[in-house]
N, C-alpha and C positions, 0 to 999 in steps of 0.2 A: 370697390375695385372689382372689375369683370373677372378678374382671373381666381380670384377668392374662390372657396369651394362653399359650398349650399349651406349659411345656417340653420335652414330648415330641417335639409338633410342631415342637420349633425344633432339637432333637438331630436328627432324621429330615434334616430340612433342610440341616443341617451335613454330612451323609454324605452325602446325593446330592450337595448341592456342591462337597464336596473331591474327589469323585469324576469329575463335569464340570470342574471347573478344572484338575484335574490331565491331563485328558486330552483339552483342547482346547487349556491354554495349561500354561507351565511356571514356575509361581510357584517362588519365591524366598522363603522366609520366614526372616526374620531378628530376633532379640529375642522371638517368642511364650513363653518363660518369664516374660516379664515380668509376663502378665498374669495378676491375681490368683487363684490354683485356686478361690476358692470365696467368699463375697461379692456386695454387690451393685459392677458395674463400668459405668464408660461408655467405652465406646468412638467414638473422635470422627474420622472417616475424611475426606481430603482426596478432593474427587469430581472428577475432570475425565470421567470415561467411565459408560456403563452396568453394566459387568461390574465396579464395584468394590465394589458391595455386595455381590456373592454371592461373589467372590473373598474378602472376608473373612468373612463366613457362612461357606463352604467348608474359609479355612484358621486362623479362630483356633482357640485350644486349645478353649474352651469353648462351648455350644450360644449363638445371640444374638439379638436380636429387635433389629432396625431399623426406626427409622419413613421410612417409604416416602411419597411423594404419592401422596395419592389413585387420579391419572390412569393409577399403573401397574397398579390393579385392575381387570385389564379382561378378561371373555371366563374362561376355561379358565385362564388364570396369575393372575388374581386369586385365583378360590377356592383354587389351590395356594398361593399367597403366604399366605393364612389360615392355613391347612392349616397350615404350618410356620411357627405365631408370628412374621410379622411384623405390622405396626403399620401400618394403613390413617389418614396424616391428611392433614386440610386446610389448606394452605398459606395458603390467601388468607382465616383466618380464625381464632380463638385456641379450635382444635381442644378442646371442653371430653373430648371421649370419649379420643382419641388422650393426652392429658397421661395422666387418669387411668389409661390401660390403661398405660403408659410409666413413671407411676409404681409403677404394681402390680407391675412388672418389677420395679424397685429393691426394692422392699418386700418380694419374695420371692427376693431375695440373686441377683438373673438377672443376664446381662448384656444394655446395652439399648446400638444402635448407632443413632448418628448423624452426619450430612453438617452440619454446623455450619454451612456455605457458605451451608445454604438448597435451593442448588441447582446445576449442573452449571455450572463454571468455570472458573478456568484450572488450579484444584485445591493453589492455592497460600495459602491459608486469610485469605486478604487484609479479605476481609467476613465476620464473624460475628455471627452472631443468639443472641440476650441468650436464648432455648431452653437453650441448651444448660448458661449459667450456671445460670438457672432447674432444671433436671434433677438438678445436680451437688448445688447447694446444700441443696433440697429434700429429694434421697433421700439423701444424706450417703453420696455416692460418690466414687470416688476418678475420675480420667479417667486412660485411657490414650490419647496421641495414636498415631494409624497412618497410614503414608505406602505410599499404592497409586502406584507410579511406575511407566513400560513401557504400561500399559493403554490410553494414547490413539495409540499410534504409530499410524500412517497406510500407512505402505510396506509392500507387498507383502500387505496385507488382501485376502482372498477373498473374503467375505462386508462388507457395508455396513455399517458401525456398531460392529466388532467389531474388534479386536486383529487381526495376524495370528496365525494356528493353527501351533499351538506354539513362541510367541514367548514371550519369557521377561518373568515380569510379577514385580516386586520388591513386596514387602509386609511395612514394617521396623512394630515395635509398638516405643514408646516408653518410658521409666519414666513408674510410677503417678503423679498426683500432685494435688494437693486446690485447689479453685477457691476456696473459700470461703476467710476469714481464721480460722475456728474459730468464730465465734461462731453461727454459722446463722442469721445476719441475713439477711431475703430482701428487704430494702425496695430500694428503686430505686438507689439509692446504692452499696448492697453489691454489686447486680447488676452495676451498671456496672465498677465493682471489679475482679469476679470476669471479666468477659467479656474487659476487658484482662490479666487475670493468664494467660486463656485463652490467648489471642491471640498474647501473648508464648510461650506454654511450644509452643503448636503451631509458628509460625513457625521458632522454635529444633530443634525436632524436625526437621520439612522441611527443613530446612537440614542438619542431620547425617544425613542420609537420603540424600540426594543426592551429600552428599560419599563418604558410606562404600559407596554401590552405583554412582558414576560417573555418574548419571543426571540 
């Protein structure tokens, strides 16, 4: 699909940021077999911090395109954020460009990440937007839940806004597992469905995440 964004660009992307993650902070990664070698997959990330999208950019097994707001394309890291297949949308509007390119990910067996929260929170998957059912259903992907824990510590940061430098940042990847009921029903009903079916399997994740890294 033409309108997909660059698997190239999002390989390129994954090596410089396993490369910065690893040597600014000291991730943890735990369960990345799980996720599918090859396929279309969703990736559906708890956000409380700014470094947890490119933390797992950085460290899944496979290259990955996230839809990003808008607001982060801004200046010199926007056009890079292009540059390495992610997904420029708008929040406060039912993005018709951003689906489409999001779907084009699935369509060509990519993996496509997203913050289900919406937006930056306590990271505890509390509020989800019917997106992400949407996505699942649609591209007849399977979802792997991932838990970014460690990233919002506060003590002892150098820098404003960021982890401290070479604090240890846990990033558990969950089992696959299918939103839909099988039938690929996308009307309002099934969504609703499929968003608490979400809901549930992320919550349970985060919770064995927590348990099993102490965090």
């Amino acid at each position: 699909m033409t309108n997909a964004p660059s698997e190239r660009g999002a390989e390129v992307g994954r090596r410089i940021g396993v490369g910065l993650m690893y040597g600014l902070w000291k991730p943890r990664v735990l369960g990345a077999w799980k996720v599918p070698a090859t396929g279309p997959v969703i990736l559906a990330v708890n956000h409380s911090h700014n470094i947890d999208g490119p933390m797992v950019i950085g460290v899944a097994p496979r290259a990955s395109h996230f839809l990003v707001k808008k607001e982060a394309f801004v200046g010199p890291l926007g056009s890079f954020m292009h540059a390495v297949g992610q997904l420029e949308v708008d929040r406060s509007t039912a993005d018709r460009t951003a689906i489409t390119r999001a779907l084009g990910v699935l369509e060509n067996g990519g993996v496509l990440g997203i913050f289900p929260e919406g937006t930056r929170g306590e990271g505890d998957f509390a509020s989800l937007r019917a997106g992400l059912a949407y996505f699942a259903v649609r591209g007849g992907a399977p979802i792997v839940p991932v838990a970014v824990l460690g990233s919002s510590e506060k003590r002892g940061r150098l820098i404003r806004g960021l982890p401290p430098l070479r604090h240890r940042v846990d990033v558990v990847f969950g089992d696959p597992f299918e939103a839909g009921d099988g039938s690929g029903r996308r009307t309002r009903k099934a969504l609703d469905e499929a968003t608490e079916r979400i809901q549930k399997e992320l919550a349970a994740h985060l919770e064995n995440s927590r348990r099993l890294t102490g965090r």
